[in-house]
Backbone as JSON, one array per atom type, in Angstrom:
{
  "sequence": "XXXXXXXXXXXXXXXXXXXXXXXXXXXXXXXXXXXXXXXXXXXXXXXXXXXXXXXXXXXXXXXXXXXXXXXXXXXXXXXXXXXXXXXXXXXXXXXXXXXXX",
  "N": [[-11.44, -2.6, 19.26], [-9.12, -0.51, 17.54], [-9.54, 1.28, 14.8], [-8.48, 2.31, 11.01], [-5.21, 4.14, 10.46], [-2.24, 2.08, 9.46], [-1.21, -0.78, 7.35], [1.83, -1.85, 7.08], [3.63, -2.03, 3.94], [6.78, -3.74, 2.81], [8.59, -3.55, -0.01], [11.26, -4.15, -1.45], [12.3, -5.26, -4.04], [10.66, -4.21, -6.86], [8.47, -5.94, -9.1], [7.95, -4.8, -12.51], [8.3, -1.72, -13.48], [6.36, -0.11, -11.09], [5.0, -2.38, -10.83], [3.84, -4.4, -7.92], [3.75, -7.66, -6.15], [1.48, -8.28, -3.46], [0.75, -10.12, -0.56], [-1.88, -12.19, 0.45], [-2.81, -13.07, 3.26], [-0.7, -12.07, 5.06], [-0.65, -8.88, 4.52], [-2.57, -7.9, 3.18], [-5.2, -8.68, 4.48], [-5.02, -8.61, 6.9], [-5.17, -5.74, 7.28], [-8.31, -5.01, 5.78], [-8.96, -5.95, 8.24], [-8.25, -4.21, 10.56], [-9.63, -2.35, 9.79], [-7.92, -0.27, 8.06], [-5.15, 0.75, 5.78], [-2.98, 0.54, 3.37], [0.46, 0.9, 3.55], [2.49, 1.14, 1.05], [6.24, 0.86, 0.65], [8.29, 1.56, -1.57], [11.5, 1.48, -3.89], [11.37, 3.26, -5.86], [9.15, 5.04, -3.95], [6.15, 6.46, -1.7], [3.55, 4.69, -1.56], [-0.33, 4.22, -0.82], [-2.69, 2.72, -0.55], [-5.98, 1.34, -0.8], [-6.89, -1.94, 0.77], [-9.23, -3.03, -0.42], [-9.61, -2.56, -2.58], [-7.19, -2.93, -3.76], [-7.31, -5.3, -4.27], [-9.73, -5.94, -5.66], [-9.2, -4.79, -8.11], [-6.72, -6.02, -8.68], [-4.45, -8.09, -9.99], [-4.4, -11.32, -9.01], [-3.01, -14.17, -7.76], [-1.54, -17.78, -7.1], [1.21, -18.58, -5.55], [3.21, -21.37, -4.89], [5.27, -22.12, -2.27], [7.13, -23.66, -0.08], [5.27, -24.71, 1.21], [3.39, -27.54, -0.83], [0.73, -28.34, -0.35], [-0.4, -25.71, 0.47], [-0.33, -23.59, -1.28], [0.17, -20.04, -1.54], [-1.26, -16.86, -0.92], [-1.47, -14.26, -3.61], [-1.73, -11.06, -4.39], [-1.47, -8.74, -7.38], [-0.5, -5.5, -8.45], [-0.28, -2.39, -8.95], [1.83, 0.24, -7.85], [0.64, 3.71, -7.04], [2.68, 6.05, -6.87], [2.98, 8.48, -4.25], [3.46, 12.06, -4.54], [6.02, 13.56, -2.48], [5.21, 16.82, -0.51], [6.73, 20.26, -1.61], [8.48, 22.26, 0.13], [7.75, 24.84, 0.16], [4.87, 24.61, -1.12], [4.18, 23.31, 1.26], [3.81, 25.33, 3.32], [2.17, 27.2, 1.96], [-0.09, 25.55, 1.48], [-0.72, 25.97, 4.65], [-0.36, 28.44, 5.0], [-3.63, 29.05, 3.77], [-5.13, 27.72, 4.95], [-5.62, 29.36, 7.15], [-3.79, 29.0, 9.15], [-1.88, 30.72, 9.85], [-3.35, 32.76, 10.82]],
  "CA": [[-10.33, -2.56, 18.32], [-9.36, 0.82, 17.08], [-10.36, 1.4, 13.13], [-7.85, 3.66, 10.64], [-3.89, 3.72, 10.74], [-1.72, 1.8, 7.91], [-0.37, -1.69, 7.77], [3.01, -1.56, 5.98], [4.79, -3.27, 3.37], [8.06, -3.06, 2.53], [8.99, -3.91, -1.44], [12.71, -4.05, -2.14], [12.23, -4.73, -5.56], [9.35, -4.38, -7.44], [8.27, -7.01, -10.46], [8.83, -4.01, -13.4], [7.89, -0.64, -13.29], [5.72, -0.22, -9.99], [3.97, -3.22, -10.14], [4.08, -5.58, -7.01], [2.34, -8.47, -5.22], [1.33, -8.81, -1.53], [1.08, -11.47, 0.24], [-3.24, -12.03, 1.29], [-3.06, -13.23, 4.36], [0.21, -11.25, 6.21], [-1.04, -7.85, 4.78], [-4.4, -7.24, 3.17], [-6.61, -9.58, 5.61], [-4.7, -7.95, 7.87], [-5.55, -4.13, 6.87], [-9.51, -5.12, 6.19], [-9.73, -6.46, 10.09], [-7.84, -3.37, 10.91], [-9.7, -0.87, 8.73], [-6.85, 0.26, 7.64], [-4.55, 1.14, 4.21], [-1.87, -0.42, 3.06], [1.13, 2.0, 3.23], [3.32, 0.21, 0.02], [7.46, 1.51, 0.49], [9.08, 0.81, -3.21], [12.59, 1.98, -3.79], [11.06, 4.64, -6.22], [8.77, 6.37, -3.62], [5.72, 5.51, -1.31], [1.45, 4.48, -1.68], [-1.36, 4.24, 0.19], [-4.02, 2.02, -0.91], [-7.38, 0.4, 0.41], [-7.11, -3.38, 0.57], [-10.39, -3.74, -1.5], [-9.56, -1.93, -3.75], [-6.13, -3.36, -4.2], [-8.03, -6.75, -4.36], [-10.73, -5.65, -6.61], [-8.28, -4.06, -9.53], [-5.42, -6.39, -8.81], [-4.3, -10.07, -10.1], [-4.59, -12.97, -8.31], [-1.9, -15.35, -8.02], [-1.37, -18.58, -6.73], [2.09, -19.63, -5.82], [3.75, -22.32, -4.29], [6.46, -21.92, -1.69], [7.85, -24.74, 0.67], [4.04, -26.14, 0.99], [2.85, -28.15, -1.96], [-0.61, -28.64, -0.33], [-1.03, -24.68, 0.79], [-0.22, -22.12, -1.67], [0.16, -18.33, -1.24], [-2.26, -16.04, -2.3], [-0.95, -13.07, -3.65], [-2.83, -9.93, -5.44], [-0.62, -7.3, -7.73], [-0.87, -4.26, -8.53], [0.42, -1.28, -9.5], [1.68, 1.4, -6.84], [0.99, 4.73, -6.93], [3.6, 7.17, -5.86], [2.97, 10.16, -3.49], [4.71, 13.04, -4.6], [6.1, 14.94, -1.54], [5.25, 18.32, -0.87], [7.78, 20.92, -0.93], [8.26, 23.34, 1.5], [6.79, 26.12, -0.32], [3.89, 23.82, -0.91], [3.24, 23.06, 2.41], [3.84, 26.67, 4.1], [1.05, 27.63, 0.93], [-1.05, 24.89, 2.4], [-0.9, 25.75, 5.88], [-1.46, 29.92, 5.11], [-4.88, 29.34, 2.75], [-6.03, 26.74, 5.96], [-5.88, 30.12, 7.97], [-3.13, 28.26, 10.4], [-1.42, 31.77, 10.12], [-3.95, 33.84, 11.16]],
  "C": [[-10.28, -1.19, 17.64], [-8.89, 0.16, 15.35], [-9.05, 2.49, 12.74], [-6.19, 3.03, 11.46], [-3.29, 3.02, 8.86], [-1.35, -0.03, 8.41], [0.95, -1.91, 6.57], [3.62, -2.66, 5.13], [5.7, -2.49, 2.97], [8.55, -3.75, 1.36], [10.26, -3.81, -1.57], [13.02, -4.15, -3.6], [10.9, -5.37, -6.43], [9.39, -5.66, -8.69], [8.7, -6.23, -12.12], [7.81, -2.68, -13.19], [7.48, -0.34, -11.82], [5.2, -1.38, -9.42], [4.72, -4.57, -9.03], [2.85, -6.5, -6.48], [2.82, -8.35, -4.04], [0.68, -10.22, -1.27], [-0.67, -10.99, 0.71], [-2.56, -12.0, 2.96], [-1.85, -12.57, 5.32], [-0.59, -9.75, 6.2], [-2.62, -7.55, 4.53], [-5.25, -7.99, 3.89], [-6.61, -8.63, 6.8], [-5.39, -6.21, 8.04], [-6.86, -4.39, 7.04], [-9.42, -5.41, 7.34], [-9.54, -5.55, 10.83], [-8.85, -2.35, 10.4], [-8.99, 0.13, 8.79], [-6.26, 0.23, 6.16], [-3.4, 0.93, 4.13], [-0.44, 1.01, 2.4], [2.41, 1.21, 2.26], [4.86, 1.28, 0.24], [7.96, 0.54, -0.83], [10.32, 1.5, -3.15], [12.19, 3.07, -5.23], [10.0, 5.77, -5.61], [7.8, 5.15, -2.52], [3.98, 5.79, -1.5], [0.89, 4.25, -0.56], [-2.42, 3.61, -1.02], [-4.74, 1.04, 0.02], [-6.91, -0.78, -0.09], [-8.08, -3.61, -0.33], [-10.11, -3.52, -1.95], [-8.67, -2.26, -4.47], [-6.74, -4.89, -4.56], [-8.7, -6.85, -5.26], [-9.91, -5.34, -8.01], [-6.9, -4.54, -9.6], [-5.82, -8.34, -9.64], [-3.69, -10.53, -9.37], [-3.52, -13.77, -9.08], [-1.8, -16.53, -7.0], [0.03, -19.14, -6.3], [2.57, -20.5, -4.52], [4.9, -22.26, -3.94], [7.42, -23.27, -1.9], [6.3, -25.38, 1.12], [3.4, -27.0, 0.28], [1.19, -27.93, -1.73], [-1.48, -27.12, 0.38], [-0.33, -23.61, 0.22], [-0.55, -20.55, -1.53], [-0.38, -17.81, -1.73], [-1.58, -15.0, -2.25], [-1.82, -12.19, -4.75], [-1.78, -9.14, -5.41], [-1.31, -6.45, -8.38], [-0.06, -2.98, -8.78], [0.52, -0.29, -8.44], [1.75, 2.67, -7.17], [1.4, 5.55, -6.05], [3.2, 8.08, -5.32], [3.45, 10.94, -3.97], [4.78, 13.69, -3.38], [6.11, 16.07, -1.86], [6.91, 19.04, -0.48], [7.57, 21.72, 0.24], [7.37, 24.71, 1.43], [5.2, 25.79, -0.31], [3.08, 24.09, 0.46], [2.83, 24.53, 2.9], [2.37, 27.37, 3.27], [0.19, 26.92, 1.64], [-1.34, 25.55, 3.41], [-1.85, 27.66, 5.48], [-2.85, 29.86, 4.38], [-5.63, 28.4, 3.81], [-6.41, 27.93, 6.75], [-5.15, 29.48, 9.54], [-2.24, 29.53, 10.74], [-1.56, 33.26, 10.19], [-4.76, 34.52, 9.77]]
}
């Protein structure tokens, strides 16, 4: 099984500010078996976080769909945004790597 990569969610609208829940068992079970990182899209930007870690520093929720006798686990959390680089940025990046000689 290859290790590393992302498994994605996709948020349409968050709970208030950043914070959202996931769903255990579609994404973060999923990501730990993967060792992988949970690439979060919000309609103000996008994260990267470890599953434990989102697990460890998030709340736990319980709710109840359409099963009475098998509720959803869900852990929230707060996403932090990426800022993209600019262009100047990167091109700075790339010459101080020595990618331009």
């Amino acid at each position: 099984m290859r290790k590393g990569g992302f498994v994605y969610v996709d948020i349409k609208k968050p709970l208030y500010d950043n914070f959202v829940y996931i769903r255990y068992d579609k994404y973060i079970k999923q990501a730990i078996e993967r060792g992988a990182q949970l690439k979060i899209w919000t309609p103000q930007g996008i994260g990267i976080h470890d599953p434990k870690e989102w697990m460890k520093t998030g709340k736990k929720m319980e709710k109840i769909f359409k099963r009475p006798d098998e509720p959803m686990i869900l852990f929230g959390n707060r996403v932090s945004i990426i800022k993209p680089k600019t262009q100047e940025e990167f091109i700075k990046e790339l010459a101080e790597s020595g990618t331009f000689g």
